[in-house]
Each structure stands twice: as structure tokens, then as C-alpha cells.
N, C-alpha and C positions, 0 to 999 in steps of 0.2 A: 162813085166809090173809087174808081181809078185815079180821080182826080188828086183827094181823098190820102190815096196812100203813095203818087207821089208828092205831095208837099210832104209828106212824113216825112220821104226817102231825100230829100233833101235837104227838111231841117236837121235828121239825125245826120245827114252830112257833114252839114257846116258843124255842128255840135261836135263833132271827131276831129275834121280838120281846124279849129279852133286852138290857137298856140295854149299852154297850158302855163303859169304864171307860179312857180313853187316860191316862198316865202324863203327866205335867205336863215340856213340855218345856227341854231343861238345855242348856247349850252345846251341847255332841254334838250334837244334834239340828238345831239351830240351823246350826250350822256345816257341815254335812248341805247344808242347804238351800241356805246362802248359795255354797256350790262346785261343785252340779250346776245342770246351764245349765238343765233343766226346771224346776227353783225357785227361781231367783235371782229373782223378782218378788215370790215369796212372802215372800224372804228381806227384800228391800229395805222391803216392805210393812210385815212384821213389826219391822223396826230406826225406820223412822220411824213407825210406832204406837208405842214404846217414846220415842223421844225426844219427841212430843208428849206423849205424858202424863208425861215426867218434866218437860221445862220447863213447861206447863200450873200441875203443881204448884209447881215452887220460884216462878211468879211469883203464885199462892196466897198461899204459903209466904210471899213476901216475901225470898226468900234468889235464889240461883246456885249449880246445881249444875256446868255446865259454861259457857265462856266462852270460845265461837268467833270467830274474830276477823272474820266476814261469814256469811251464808247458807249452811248444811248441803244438801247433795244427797244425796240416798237411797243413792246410787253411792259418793259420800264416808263415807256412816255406813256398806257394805258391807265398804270397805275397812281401818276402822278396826276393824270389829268381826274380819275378818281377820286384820288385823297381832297383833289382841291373841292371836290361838287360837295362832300361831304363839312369841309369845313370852310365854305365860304356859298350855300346853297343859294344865297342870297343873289348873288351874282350869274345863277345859270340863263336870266333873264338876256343878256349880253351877247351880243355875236358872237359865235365859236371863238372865231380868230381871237379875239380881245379876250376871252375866257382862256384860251390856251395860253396865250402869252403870256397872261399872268400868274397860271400855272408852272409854266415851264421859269419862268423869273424867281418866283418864292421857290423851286426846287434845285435852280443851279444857279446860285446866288453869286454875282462878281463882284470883287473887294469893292470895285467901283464900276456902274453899268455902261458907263460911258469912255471909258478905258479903252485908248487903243490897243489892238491886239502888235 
């Protein structure tokens, strides 16, 4: 019986210490988050980490990916990445990132996307 319940005590071991492997998140996910009120902070969090490192890069880059016409609010990028789930559902299949972008692209449209700044 001792024997018994330490092989338990150590498969339920390895079974804990066993790295955990999360699936890389897609719209769905996202979208999850951004319209239950427990993580909508997460949500807002998540959409402006996303727009900083995308404009970060395009002023890298030296280009503009989107072109708002003042100051983005976290609440404002919620909204946008919103409108897009609703009228593009088809696409929540897609990694966040590539869902956001082209949200935040159809919402702050540049004369020209490739446009030095």
C-alpha cells in the first residue's frame, strides 16, 4: 500500500511540474475577453500593447500603418476591435495580432498605408 501511494505521490508530481503549453491566442479569444466585464481591463490592456508596438514599429519603419485623426483611448481601441468581430466574424478564426491590425487599419485609414511619415 505504501508502495502504492508513493508512485501516486510522484506521478501527481511530475503531472504539476509538467510545463503547461497555452494555444497562441486568435480573435475568439480575444474577443472573449474584450465582452466579459471580469476582463475587459485585460482586454483594453492587450489592444493598447498591440497598438504600441505596432506604431512603435511603423515610426522605426518610417512608414504609417494607421492614421487617427487625435489621441487613441484604450476604450476607443475596445470598441473598434468590437465593431470589427461583428462585421468581419469570419475572421475571428486568425491570431489576435493579424485580427487587431486589421481592425485598427479599416479604423484609421492612411491616404496611403505605406506613406512615409
Amino acid at each position: 500500500m505504501r508502495k502504492l501511494l508513493l508512485v501516486a505521490a510522484l506521478l501527481t508530481g511530475v503531472a504539476i511540474i509538467t510545463p503547461a503549453h497555452a494555444a497562441p491566442l486568435d480573435g475568439n479569444g480575444l474577443n472573449q475577453w474584450c465582452t466579459e466585464r471580469d476582463t475587459v481591463m485585460a482586454c483594453r490592456g492587450y489592444l493598447l500593447g498591440e497598438w504600441d508596438s505596432m506604431t512603435n514599429f511603423a515610426d522605426y519603419a518610417k512608414t504609417a500603418f494607421f492614421c487617427p485623426a487625435g489621441t487613441v483611448t484604450a476604450e476607443q481601441l475596445r470598441m473598434v476591435f468590437i465593431n470589427a468581430t461583428q462585421t468581419n466574424p469570419a475572421a475571428l478564426s486568425l491570431p489576435a495580432p493579424t485580427f487587431v491590425f486589421g481592425a485598427y487599419s479599416r479604423a484609421f485609414p492612411c491616404k496611403d498605408t505605406l506613406q512615409g511619415k
